[in-house]
C-alpha atoms as a printed R data frame, in Angstrom:
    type eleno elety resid chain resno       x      y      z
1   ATOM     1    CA   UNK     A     1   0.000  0.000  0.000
2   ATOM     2    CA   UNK     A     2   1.305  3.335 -1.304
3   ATOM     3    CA   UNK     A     3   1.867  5.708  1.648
4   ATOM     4    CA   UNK     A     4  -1.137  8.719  2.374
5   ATOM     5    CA   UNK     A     5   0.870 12.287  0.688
6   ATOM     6    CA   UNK     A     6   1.861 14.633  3.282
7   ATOM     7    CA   UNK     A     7  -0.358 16.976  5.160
8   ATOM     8    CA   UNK     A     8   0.240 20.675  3.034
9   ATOM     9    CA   UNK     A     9  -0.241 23.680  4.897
10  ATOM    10    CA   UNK     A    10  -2.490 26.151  3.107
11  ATOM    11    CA   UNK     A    11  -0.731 28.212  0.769
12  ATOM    12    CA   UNK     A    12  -1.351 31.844  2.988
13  ATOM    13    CA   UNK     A    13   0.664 29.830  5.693
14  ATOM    14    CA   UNK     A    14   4.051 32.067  6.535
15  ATOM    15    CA   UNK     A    15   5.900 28.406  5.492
16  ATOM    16    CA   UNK     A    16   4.922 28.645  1.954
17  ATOM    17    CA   UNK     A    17   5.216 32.230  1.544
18  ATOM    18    CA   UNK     A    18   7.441 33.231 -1.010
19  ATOM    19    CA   UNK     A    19   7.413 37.040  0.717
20  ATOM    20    CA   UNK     A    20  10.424 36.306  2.579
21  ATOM    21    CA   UNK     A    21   9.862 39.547  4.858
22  ATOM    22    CA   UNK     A    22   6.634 38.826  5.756
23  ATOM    23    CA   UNK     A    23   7.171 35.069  6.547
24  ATOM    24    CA   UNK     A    24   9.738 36.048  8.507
25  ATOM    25    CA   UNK     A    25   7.958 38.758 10.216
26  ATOM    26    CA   UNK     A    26   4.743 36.172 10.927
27  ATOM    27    CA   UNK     A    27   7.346 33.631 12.281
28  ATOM    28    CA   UNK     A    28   8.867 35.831 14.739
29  ATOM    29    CA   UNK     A    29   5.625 37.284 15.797
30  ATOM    30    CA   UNK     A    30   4.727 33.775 16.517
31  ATOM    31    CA   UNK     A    31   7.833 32.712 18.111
32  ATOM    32    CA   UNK     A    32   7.083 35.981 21.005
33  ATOM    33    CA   UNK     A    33   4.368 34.642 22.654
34  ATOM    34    CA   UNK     A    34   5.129 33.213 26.063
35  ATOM    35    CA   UNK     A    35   4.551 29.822 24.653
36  ATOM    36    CA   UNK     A    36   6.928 29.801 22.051
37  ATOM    37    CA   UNK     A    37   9.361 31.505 24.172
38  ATOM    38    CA   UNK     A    38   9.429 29.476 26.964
39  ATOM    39    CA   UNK     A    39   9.428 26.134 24.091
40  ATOM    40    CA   UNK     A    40  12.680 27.398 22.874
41  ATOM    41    CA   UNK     A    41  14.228 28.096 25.709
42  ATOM    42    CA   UNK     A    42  14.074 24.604 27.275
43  ATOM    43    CA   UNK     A    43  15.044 23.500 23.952
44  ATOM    44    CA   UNK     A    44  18.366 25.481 24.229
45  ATOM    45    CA   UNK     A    45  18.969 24.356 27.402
46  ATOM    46    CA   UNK     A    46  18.573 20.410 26.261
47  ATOM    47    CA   UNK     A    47  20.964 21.130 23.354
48  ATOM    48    CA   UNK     A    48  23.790 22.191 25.750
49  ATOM    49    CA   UNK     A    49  27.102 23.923 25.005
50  ATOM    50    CA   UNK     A    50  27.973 23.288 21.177
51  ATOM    51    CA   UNK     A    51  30.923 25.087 20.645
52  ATOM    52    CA   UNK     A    52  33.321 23.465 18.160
53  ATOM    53    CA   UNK     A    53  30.226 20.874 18.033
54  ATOM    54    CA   UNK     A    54  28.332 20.079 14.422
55  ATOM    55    CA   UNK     A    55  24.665 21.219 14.679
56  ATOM    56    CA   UNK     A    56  21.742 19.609 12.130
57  ATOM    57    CA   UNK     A    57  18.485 21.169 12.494
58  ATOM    58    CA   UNK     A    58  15.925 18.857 10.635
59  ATOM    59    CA   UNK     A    59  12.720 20.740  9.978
60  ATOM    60    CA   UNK     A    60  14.164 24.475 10.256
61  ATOM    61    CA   UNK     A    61  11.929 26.040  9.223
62  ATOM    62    CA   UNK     A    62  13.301 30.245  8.999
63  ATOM    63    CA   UNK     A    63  16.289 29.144 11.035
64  ATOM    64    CA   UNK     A    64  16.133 30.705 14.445
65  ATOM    65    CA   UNK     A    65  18.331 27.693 15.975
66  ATOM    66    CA   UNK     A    66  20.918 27.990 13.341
67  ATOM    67    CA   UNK     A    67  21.338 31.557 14.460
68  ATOM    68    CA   UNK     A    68  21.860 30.120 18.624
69  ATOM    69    CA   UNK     A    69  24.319 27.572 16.954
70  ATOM    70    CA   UNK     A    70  26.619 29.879 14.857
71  ATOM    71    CA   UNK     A    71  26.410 32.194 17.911
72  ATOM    72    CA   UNK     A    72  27.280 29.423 20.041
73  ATOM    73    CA   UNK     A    73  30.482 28.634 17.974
74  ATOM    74    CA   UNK     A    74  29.570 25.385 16.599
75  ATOM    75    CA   UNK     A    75  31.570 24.032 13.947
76  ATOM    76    CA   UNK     A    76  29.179 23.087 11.569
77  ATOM    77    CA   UNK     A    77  25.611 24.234 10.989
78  ATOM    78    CA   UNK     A    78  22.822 22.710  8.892
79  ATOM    79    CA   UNK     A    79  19.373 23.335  8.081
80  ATOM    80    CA   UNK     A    80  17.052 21.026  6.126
81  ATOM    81    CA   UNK     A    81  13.233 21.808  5.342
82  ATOM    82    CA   UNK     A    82  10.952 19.812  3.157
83  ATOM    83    CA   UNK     A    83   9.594 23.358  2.453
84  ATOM    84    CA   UNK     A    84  12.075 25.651 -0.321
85  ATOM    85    CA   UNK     A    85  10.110 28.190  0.890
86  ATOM    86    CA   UNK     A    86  10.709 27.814  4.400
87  ATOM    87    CA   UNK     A    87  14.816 27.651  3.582
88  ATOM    88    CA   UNK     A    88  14.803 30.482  1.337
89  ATOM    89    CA   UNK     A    89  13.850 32.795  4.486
90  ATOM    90    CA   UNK     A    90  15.826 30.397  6.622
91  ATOM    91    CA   UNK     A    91  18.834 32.172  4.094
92  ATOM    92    CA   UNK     A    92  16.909 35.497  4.337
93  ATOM    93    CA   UNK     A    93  16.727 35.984  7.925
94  ATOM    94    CA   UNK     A    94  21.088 34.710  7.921
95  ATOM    95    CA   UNK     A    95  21.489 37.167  5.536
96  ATOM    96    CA   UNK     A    96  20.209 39.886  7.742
97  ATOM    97    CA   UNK     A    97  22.317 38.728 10.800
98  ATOM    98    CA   UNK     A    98  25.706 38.129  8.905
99  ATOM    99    CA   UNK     A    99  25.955 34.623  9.236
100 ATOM   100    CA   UNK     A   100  24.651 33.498  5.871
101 ATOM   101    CA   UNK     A   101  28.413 31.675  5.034
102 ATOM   102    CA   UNK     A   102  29.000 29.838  8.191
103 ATOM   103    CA   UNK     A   103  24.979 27.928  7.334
104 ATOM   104    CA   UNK     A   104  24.531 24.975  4.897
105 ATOM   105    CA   UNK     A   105  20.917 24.713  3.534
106 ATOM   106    CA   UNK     A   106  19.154 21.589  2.219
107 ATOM   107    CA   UNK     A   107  15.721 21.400  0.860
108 ATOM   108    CA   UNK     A   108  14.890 17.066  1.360
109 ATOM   109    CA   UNK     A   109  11.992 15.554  1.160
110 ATOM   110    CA   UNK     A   110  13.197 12.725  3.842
111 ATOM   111    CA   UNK     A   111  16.562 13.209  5.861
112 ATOM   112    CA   UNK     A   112  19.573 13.038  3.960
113 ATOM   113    CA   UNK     A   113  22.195  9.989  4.178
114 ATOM   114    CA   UNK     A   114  25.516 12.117  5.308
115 ATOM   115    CA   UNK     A   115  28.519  9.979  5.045
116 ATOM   116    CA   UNK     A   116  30.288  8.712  8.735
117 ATOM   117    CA   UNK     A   117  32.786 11.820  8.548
118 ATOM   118    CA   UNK     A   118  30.208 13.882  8.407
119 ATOM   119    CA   UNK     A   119  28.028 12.675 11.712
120 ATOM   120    CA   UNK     A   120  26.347 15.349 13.813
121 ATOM   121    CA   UNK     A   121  26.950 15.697 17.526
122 ATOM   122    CA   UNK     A   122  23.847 17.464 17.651
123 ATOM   123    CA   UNK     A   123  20.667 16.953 15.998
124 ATOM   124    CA   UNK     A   124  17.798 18.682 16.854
125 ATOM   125    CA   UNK     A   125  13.830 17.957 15.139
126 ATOM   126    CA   UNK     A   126  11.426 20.372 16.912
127 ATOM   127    CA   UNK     A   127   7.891 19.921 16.091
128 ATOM   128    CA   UNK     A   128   8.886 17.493 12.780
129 ATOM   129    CA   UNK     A   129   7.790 13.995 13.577
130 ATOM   130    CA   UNK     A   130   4.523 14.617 14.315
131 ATOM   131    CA   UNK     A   131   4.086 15.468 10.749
132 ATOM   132    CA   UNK     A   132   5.989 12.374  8.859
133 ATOM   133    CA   UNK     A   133   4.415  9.071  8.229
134 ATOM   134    CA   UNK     A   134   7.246  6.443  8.692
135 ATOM   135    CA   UNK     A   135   8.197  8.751 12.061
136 ATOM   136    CA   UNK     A   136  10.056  5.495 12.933
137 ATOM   137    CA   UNK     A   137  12.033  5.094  9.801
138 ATOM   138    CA   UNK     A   138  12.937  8.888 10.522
139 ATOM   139    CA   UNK     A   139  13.921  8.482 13.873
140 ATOM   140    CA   UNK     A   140  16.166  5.302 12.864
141 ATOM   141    CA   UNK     A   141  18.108  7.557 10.014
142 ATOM   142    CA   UNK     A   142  18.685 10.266 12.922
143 ATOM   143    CA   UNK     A   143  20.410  8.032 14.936
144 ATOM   144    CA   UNK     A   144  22.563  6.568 12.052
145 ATOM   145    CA   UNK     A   145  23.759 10.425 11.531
146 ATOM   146    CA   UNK     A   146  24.440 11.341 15.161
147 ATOM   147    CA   UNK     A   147  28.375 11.175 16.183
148 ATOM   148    CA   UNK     A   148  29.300  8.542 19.286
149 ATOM   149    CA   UNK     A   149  28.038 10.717 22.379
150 ATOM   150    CA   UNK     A   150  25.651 12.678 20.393
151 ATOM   151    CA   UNK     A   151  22.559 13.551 20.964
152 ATOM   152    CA   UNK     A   152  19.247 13.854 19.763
153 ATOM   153    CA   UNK     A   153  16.627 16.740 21.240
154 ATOM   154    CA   UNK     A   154  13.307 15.700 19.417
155 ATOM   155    CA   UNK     A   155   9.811 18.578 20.584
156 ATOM   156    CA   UNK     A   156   6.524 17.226 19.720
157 ATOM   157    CA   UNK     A   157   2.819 17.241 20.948
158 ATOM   158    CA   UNK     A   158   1.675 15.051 23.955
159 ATOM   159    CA   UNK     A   159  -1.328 12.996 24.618
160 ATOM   160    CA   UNK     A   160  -0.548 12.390 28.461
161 ATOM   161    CA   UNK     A   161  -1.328 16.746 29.090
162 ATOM   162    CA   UNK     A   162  -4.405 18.277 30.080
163 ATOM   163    CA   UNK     A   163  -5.170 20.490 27.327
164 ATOM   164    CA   UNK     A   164  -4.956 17.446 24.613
165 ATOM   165    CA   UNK     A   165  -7.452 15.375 27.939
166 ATOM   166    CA   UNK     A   166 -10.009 18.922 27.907
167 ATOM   167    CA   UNK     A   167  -9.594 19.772 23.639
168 ATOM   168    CA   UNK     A   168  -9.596 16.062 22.663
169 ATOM   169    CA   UNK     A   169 -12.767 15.264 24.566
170 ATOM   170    CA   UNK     A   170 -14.442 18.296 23.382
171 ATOM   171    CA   UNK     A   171 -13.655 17.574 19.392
172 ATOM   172    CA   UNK     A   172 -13.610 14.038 19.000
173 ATOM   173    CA   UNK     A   173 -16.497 13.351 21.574
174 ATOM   174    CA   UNK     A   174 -18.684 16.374 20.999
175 ATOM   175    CA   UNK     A   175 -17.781 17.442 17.354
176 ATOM   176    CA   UNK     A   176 -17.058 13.615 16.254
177 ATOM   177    CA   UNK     A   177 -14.319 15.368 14.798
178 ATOM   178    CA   UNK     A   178 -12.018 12.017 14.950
179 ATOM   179    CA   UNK     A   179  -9.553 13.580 13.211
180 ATOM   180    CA   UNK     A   180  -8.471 15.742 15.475
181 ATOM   181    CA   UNK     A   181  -4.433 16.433 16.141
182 ATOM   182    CA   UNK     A   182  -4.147 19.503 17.470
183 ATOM   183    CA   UNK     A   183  -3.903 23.013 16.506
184 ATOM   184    CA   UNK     A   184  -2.179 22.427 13.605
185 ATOM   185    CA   UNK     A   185  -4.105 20.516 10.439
186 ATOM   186    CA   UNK     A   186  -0.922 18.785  9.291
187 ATOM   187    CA   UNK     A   187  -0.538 16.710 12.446
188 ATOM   188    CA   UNK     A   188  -0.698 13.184 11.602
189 ATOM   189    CA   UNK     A   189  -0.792 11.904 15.719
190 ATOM   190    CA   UNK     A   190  -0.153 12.717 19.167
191 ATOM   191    CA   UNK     A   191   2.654 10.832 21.246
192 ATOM   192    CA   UNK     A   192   3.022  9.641 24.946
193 ATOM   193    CA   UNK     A   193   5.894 10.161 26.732
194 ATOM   194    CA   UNK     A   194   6.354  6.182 26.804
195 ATOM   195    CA   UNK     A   195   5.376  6.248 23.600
196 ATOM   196    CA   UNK     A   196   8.418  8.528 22.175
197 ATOM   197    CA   UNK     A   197  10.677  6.746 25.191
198 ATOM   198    CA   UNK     A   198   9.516  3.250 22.944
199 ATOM   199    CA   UNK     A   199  10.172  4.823 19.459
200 ATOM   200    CA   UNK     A   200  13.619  6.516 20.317
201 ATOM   201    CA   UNK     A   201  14.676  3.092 21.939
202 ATOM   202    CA   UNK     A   202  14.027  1.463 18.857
203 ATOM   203    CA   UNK     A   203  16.092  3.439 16.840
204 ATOM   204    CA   UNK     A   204  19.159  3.251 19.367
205 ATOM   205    CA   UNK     A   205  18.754  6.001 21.036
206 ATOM   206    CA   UNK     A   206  18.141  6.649 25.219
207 ATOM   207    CA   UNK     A   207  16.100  9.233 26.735
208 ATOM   208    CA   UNK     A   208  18.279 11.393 29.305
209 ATOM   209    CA   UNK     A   209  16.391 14.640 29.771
210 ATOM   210    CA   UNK     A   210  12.613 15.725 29.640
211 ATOM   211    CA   UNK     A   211  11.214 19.328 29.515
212 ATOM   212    CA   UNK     A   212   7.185 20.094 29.004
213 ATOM   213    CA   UNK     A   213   5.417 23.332 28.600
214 ATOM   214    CA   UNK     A   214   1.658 24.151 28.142
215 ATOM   215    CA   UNK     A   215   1.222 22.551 31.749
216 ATOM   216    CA   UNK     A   216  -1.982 24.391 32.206
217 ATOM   217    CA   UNK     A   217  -3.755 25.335 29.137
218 ATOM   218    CA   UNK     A   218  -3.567 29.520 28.841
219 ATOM   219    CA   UNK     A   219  -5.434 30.167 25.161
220 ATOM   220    CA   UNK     A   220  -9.360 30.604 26.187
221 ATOM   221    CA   UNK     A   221 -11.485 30.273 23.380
222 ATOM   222    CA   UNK     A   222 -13.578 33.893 23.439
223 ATOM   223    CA   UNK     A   223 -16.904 34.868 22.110
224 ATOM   224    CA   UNK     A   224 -16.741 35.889 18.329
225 ATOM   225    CA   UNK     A   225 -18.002 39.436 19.374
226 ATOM   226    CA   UNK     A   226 -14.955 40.372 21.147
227 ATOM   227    CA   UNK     A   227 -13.011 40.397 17.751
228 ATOM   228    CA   UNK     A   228 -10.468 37.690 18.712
229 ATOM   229    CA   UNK     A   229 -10.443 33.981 18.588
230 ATOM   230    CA   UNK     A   230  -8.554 33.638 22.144
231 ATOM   231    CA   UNK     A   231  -7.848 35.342 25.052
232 ATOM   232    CA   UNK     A   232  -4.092 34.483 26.351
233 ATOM   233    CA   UNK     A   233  -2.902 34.128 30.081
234 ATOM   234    CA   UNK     A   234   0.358 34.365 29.421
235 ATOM   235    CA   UNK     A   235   1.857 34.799 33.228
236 ATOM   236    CA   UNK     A   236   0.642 31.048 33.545
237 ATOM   237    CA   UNK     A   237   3.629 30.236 31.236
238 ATOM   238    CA   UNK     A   238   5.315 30.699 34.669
239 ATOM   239    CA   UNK     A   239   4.178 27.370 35.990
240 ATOM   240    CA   UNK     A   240   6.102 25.613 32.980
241 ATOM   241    CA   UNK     A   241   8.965 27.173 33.836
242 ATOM   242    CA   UNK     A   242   9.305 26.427 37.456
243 ATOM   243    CA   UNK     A   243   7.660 22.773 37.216
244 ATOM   244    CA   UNK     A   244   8.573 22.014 33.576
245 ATOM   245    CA   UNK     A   245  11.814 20.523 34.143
246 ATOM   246    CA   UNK     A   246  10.785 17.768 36.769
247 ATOM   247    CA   UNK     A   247   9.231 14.472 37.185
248 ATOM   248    CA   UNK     A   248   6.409 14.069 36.595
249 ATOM   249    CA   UNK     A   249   5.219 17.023 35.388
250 ATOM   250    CA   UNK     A   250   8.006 17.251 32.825
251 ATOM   251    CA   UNK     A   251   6.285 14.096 30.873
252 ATOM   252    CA   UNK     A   252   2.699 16.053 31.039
253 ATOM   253    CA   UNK     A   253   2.860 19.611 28.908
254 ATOM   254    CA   UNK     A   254   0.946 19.847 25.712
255 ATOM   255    CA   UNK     A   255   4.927 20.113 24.175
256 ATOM   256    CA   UNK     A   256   7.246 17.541 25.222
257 ATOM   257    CA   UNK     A   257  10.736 18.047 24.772
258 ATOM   258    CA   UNK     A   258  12.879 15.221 25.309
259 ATOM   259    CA   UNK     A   259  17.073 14.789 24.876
260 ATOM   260    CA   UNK     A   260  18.314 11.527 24.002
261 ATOM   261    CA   UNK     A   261  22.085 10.112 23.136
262 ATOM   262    CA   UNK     A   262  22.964  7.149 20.889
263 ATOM   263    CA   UNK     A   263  23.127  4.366 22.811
């Protein structure tokens, strides 16, 4: 059986935009909110210190982690998107900073084959596997391309949180909307942290670290009169950030974050 074609986002999406300014201006209005910001920062803190390291980022998207890993000295720094779109402001927004020669860019369809010299001691896949079909057969090429002692920080969306307990309910149950993955229409499934812990095993690789955010859900639907579709309590971000990093609320955000090396 032929695999289902993947999920498109709708061509006024920021990731297909061939306005480089403007995607990159609706990226980095996204990437403010408290969410995103508190998202990225636990990310950063998974990846580490990667000076004189070799960075991948699978799924960049505009590139805001290749611009933390050429500011963090790493040796090597990578971007691949499935989206040409997506890279081309990935080289727009490096352009801008000055760092547009020390980034590669790759525009694949499924994550390349690098050769053994060329093994990453970093690889990082935020919000990506959520999206792919064989998520397995991705995670197993991953761990080919990581370098001994490298590791993998994989961010995707979690079954085992409240919000996906209170929003799931509400649209598969209510709305018989079965189809349901989220926020985001090209989600293909939700994971549990044992789940991911099962999957990463699989392909060799050991869970060391967890971060989750989105503890308690802070984006209240509103009534259409007020203008807005939600209403955001952003200080509530706060929780994440002093309960996110432990057990066991660190398996039970609506993101899970989770750092793994190559066994």
């Amino acid at each position: 059986m032929n695999p289902q074609p993947r999920k498109q986002y709708a061509t006024d999406h920021w990731i297909r935009s061939l306005d480089q300014e403007k995607a990159l201006q609706d990226y980095l209005e996204q990437q403010s909110k408290a969410y995103s910001r508190m998202k990225n920062a636990f990310i950063i803190e998974l990846i580490g210190n990667i000076h004189h390291k070799r960075f991948l980022d699978y799924g960049c998207g505009p590139g805001m982690f290749l611009s933390h890993a050429v500011s963090s000295g790493a040796s090597l720094v990578v971007g691949v998107d499935i989206e040409e779109a997506a890279l081309s402001t990935a080289r727009y927004f490096a352009e801008k900073q000055g760092i547009a020669d020390s980034c590669m860019f790759m525009t694949c369809n499924r994550f390349p084959v690098f050769s053994p010299e060329t093994r990453f001691d970093v690889i990082l896949l935020k919000d990506v596997i959520e999206h792919v079909q064989n998520d397995q057969s991705l995670l197993n090429a991953v761990a080919q391309a990581v370098a001994p002692n490298g590791i993998v920080v994989v961010c995707t969306q979690n079954a085992l949180s409240l919000n996906f307990l209170i929003e799931s309910a509400y649209q598969r149950i209510i709305r018989s909307n079965r189809n349901w993955y989220g926020w985001d229409p090209t989600h293909l499934r939700f994971y549990t942290p044992e789940k991911l812990k099962k999957k990463l095993k699989a392909a060799g690789l050991k869970c060391i670290a967890w971060r989750a955010i989105y503890l308690i859900p802070n984006k209240i639907p509103v009534p259409h009169s007020s203008g807005k579709r939600f209403y955001r309590i952003e200080t509530l971000t706060q929780i994440d950030n002093l309960l996110g990093r432990f057990f066991p609320w660190n398996r039970m955000g609506w993101n899970i974050i989770v750092k793994a090396v190559k066994i």
